[in-house]
C-alpha positions as CSV (number, residue, x, y, z in Angstrom):
1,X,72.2,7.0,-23.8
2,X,71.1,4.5,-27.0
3,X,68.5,4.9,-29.5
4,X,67.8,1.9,-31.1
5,X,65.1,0.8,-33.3
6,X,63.5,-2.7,-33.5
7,X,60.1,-4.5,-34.3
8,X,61.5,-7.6,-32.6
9,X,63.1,-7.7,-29.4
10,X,63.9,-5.6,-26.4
11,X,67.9,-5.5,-25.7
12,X,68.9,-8.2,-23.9
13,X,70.7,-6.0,-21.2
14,X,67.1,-4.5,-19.8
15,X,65.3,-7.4,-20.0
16,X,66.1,-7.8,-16.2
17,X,64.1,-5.1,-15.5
18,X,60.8,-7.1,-16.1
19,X,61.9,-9.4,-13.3
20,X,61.7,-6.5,-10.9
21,X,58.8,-5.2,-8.9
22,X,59.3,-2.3,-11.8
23,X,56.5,0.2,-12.4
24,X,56.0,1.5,-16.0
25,X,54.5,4.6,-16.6
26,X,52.1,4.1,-19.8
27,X,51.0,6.7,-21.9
28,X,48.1,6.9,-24.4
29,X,46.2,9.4,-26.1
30,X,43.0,10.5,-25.4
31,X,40.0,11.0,-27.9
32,X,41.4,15.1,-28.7
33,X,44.5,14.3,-28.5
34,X,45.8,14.9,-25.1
35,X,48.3,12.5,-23.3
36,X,47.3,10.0,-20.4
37,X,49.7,8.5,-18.5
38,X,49.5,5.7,-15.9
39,X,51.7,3.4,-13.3
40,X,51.0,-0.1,-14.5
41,X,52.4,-3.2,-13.9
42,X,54.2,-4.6,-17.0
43,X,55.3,-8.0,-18.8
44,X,56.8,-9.2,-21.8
45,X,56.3,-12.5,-23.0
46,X,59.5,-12.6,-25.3
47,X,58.2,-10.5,-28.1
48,X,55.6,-7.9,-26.9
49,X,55.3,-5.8,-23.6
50,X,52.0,-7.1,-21.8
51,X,49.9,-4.9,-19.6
52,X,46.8,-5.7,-18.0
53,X,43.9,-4.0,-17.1
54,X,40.2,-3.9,-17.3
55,X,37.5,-3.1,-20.2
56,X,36.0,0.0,-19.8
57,X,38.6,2.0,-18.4
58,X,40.1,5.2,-19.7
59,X,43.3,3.4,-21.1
60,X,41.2,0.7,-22.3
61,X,39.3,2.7,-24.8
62,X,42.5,4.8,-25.4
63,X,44.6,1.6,-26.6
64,X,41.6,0.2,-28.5
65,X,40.8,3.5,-30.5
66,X,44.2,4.7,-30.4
67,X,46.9,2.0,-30.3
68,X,50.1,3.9,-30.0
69,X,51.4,3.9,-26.7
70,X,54.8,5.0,-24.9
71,X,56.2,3.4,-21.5
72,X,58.9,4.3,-19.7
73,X,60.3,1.7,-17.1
74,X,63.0,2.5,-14.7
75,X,64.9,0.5,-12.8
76,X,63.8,0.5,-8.9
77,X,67.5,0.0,-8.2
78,X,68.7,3.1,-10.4
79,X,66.5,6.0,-11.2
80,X,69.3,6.3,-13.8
81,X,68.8,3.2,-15.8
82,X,65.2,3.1,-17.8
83,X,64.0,1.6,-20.7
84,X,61.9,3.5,-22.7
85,X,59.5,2.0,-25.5
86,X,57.3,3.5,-28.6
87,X,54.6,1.1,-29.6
88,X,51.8,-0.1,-31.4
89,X,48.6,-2.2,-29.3
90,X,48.7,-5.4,-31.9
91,X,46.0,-7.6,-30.3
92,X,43.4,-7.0,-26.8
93,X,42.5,-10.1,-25.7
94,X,40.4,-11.8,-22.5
95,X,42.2,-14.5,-22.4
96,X,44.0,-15.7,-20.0
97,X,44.3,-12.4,-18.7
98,X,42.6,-13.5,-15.1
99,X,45.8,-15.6,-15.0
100,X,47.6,-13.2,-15.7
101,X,46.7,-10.3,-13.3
102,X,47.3,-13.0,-10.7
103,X,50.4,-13.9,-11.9
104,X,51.6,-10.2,-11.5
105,X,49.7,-9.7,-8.0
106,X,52.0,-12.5,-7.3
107,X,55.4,-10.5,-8.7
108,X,53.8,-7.1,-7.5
109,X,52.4,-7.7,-4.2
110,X,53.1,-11.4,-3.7
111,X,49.8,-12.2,-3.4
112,X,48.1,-15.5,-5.3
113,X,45.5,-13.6,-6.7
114,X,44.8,-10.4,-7.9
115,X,43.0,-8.6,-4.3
116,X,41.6,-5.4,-6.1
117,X,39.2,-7.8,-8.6
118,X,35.9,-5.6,-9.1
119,X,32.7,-7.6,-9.2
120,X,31.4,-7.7,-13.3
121,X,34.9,-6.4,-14.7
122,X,36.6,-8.8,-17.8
123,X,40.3,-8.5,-17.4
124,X,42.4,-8.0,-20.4
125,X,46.1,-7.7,-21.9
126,X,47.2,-5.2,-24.3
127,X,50.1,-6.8,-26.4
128,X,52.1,-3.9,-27.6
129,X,54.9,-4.3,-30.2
130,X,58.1,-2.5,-29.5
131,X,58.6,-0.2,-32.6
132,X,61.4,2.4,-31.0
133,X,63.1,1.9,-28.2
134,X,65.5,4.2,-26.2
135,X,67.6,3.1,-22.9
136,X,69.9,4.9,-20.5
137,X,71.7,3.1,-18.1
């Protein structure tokens, strides 16, 4: 097991693991302090982990009021392997974030667009900034 700290970059050696039809399990903190954790599909753009999701949900208004998060991604290959990450939500944005459900519908499910779309909801991505991150594997 590694511990290794960085505001920058994920190692190099997990970034396959964002290829994969990997699951992360995200956790943020509720308003009295109390974990939540759930199975969301995960990106990374080359300097944050991207996760989608839609205004108004629990998570939402956990990572906007509270913007430390934890994910733990394991490799669907190797239950063994996993990439753990400590964070910080930098920016919640709308944009481009119907593209971007769609875009992991496509890795996830292959499907061109995103089939569980609610009527009324506003897609958006989280950008979180890896602070800490711990691997095994």
């Amino acid at each position: 097991m590694s511990d290794l700290t960085t505001s920058e970059i994920l190692p190099a050696k997990y970034l396959d693991l964002f290829e994969k039809k990997a699951f992360a399990s995200l956790a943020t903190m509720m308003p009295g302090g109390q974990p939540q954790v759930t199975p969301v599909w995960v990106d990374f753009d080359g300097v944050h982990i991207l996760v989608n999701s839609a205004k108004g949900r629990q998570k939402d208004r956990n990572m906007r009021e509270r913007p430390q998060v934890a994910l733990a991604l394991m490799d669907p290959e190797n239950a063994y392997r996993y990439l753990e990450i400590r964070g910080r939500v930098v920016e919640v944005t709308d944009e481009g974030a119907d593209a971007h459900i769609d875009k992991m519908a496509k890795k996830y499910l292959g499907a061109d667009s995103y089939p569980f779309r609610q009527a009324g909801e506003t897609r958006v991505i989280y950008k979180i900034a890896p602070e800490h991150v711990t691997t095994m594997g």
